[in-house]
C-alpha positions in Angstrom: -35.5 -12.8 19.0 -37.8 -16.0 18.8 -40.4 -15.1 21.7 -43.7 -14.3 20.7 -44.1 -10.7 19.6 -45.6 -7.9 21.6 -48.6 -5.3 20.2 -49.5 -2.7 22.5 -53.0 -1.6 21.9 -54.7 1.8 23.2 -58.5 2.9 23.6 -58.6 -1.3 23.5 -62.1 -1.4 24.9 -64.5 -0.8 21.9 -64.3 -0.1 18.5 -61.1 0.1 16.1 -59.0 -0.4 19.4 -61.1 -4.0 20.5 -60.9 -4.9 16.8 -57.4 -4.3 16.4 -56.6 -6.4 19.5 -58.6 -9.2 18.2 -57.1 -9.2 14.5 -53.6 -8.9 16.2 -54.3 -11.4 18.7 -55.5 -13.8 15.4 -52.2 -13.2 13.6 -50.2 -14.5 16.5 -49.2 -11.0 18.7 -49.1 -11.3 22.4 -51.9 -8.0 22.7 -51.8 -5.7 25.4 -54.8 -4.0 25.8 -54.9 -0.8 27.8 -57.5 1.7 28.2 -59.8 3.3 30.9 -62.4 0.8 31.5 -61.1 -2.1 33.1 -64.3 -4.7 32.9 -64.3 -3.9 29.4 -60.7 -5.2 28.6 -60.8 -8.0 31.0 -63.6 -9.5 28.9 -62.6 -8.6 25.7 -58.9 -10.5 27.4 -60.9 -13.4 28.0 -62.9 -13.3 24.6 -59.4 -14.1 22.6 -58.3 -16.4 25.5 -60.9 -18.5 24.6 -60.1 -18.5 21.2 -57.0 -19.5 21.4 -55.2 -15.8 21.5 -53.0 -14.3 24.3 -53.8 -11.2 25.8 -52.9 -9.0 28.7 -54.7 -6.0 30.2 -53.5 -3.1 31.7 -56.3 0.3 32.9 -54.3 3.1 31.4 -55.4 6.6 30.5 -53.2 7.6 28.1 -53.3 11.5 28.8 -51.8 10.3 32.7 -47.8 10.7 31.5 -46.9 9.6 35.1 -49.2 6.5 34.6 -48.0 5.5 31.1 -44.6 5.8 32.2 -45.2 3.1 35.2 -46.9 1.0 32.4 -43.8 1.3 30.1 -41.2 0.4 32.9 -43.1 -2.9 33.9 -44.3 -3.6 30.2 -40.9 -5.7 28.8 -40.7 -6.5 25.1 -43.0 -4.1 23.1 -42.6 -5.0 19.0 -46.0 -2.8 17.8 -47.7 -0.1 19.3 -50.9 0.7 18.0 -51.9 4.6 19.5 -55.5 4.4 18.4 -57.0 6.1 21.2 -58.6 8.9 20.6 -61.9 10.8 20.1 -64.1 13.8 18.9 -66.2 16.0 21.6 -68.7 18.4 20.0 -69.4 19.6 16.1 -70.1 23.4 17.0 -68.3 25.6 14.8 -65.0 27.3 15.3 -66.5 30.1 16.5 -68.5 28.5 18.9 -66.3 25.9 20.2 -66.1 25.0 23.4 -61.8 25.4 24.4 -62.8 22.7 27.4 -63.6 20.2 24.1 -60.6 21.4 22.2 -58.1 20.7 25.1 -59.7 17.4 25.6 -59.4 16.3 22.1 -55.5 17.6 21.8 -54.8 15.8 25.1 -55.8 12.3 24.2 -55.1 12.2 20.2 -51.9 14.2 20.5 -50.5 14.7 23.9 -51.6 10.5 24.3 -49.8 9.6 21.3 -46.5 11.5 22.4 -46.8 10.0 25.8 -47.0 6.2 24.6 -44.6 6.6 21.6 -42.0 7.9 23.9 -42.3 5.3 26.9 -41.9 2.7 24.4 -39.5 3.9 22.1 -36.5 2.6 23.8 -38.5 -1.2 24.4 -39.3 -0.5 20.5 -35.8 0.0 19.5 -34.7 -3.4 21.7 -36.3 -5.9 19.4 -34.5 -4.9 16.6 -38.1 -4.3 14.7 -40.0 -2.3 15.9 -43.4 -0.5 14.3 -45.2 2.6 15.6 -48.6 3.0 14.0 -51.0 5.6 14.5 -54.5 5.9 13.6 -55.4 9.5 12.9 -58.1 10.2 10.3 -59.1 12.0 6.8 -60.0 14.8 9.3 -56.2 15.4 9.2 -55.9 15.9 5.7 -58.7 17.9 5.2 -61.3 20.3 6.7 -65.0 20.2 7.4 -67.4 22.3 9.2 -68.3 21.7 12.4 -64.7 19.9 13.1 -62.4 21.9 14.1 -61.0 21.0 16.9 -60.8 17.1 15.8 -59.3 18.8 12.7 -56.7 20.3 14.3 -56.2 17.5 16.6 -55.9 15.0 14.0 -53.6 17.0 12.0 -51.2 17.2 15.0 -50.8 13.6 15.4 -50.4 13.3 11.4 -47.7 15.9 12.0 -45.9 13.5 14.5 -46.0 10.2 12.3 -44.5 12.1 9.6 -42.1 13.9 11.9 -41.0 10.9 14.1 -40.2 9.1 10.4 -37.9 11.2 9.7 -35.8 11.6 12.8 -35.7 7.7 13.2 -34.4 7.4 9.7 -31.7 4.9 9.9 -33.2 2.8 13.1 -35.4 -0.4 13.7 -38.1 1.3 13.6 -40.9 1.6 11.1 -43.6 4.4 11.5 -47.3 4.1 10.0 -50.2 5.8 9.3 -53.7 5.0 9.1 -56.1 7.4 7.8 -59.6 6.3 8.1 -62.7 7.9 6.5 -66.1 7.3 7.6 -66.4 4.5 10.1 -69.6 3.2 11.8 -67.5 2.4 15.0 -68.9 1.9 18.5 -70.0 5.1 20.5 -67.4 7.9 17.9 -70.4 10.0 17.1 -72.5 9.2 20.1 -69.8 10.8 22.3 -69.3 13.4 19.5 -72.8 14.6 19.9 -73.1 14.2 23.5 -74.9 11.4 23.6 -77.4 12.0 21.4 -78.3 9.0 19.3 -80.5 10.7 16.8 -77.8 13.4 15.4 -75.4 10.3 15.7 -77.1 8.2 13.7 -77.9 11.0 10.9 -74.0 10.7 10.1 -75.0 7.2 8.5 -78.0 8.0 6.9 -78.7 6.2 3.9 -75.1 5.4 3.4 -75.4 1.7 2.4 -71.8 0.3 3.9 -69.7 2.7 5.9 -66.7 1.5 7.3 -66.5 -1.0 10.1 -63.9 -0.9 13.3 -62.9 -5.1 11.3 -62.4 -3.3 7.9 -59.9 -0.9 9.6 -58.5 -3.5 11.8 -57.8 -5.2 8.7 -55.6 -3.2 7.1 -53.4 -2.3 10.2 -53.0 -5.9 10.2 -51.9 -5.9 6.9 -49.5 -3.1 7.3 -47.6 -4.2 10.7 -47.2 -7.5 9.1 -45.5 -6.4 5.8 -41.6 -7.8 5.9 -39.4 -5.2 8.0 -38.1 -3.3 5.1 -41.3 -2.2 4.2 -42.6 0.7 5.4 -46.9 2.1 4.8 -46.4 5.8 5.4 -49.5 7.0 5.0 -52.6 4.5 4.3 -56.2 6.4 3.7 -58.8 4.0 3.7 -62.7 5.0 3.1 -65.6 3.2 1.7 -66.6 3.2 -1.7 -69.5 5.4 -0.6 -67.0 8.3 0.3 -65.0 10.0 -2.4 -63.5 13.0 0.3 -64.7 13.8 3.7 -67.5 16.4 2.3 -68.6 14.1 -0.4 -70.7 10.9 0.7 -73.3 9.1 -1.6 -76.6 8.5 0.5 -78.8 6.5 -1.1 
């Protein structure tokens, strides 16, 4: 197939997801951006238009099966689909969790996940190459307090890349995982903490260079461009500042 390839990008409209679409858009992919806030991905749309890049937009909430499955039947060729979107809703401990914050954070990093990787599987399989990546998180491979829910969340979806691997052993299809560590990314921690930009911005504090939504953007361009044969099951990717999710030099 000569056409131009297809990435499907969710949770397009800020952070990791816009930065994705850009990079992807930049190495030659038709992007498809989805997510909830239309005005958001029609400008970020026009943004690579006018540099040159190709992009579509479609409002999607990912959680919606009924909705993503109208999006997969009218979608055509699909050769990447990046599940990135996703989100954390309160720190409180296990004990005090809110279950409203738990379900929410299982339906859109898990149940979303599951919902777009199976609309697209057979469009996927079609092109004869096709990559399923999903971002999940160090939260997935190991705990911290005040996370639960995000832990368990995270861990899920980790659970599905390695388990969707296996059962398409032998198929056109690669499956990757992207593992970030601390990332300064638009809004995470200001919707983590309800909107509180002070406890949001004490996750930085005196850390000199945290991750950026372009740094991870980078490397999932990196590893949905390696030659078809090659396969990046599980990339973790912190800054230097982090050596584990509970041990950050602040200077």
């Amino acid at each position: 197939m000569t056409e131009q390839k297809v990435a499907v990008v969710t949770g397009a409209s800020s952070g990791i997801g816009a930065a994705t679409a850009r990079r992807l858009a930049a190495d030659g992919f038709e992007v498809v951006l989805t997510a909830r806030r239309t005005d958001r991905i029609e400008a970020l749309a026009k943004e690579i238009a006018d540099q040159g890049g190709s992009a579509r937009t479609a409002t999607l909430d990912v959680t919606d099966r009924a909705a993503v499955d109208a999006f997969a039947a009218a979608i055509g060729r699909v050769d990447v689909l990046i599940n990135n979107a996703g989100g954390a809703f309160g720190a409180e401990s296990v004990e005090q969790g809110d279950p409203a914050d738990w379900r929410a954070m299982y339906e859109v990093n898990v149940l979303g996940v599951l919902h777009m990787t199976q609309a697209l599987l057979p469009a996927l399989r079609a092109t004869g190459d096709g990559t399923v990546l999903i971002l999940s998180s160090t939260a997935a491979l190991a705990s911290y307090e005040g996370g639960g829910g995000y832990i368990a969340a995270k861990a899920a979806a980790h659970s599905i890349a390695g388990t969707l691997r296996l059962e398409l052993c032998g198929e056109p299809v690669r499956v990757i995982e992207i593992a970030p560590g601390m990332v300064k990314s638009e809004g995470f921690a200001v919707t983590r903490f309800r909107g509180d930009e002070e406890k949001a911005a004490a996750v930085y504090a005196g850390v000199a260079e945290p991750l950026t939504s372009e740094d991870v953007a980078d490397t999932v361009s990196w590893a949905v461009t390696r030659p078809p044969h090659v396969n990046i099951d599980l990339l973790v990717v912190r800054p230097r500042a982090q050596a584990a999710n509970h041990k950050v030099h602040r200077g």
